[in-house]
C-alpha positions, 0 to 999 in steps of 0.5 A: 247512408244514414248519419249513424252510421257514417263512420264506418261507411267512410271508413270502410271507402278509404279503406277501398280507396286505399287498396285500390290506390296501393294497386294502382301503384303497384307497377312503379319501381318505387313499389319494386319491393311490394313496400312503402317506406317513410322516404319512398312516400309523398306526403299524400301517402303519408296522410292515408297511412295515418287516416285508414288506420285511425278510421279503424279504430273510430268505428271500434270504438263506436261499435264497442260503445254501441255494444256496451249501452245494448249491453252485449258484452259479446259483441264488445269483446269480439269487436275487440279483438276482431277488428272487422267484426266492428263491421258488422255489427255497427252495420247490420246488428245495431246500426242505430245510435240507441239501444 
């Protein structure tokens, strides 16, 4: 892992993490219902709730910012709108901060 691309390499662990927590816990009863609501969840929870989907949106904007100085305007709208195409691209097809 290099340091231009450490957003979305964090993003996408906690978003592993994430996943694989929601499952681990997925057997107690406060889970009975397959949600998590406001006052079912600890603290902790609450933190990875506001966390994975705010590292989402990090690694939009770099991948939007990226495309927008390669000048791909492409990959700016399809980033945009296809959250895990930001992915992609910020990974394989421009992973370095310059053009």
């Amino acid at each position: 892992m290099n340091r231009d691309n450490a957003i979305p390499y964090f993003s996408l662990i906690l978003i592993a993490l994430f996943a694989i927590y929601m499952w681990g816990i997925s057997d107690q009863p406060r889970m009975a219902d397959r949600l998590l609501t406001g006052d079912e969840m600890t603290w902790a929870e609450k933190v990875m709730v506001f966390c994975v989907p705010a590292s989402i949106v990090a690694n939009l904007v770099l991948a939007m910012r990226r495309a927008k100085q390669a000048g791909s305007l492409g990959w700016l709208v399809a980033s945009l709108f296809i959250w895990p195409l930001s992915y992609i691209y910020t990974l394989f097809v421009n992973p370095r901060n310059g053009r």
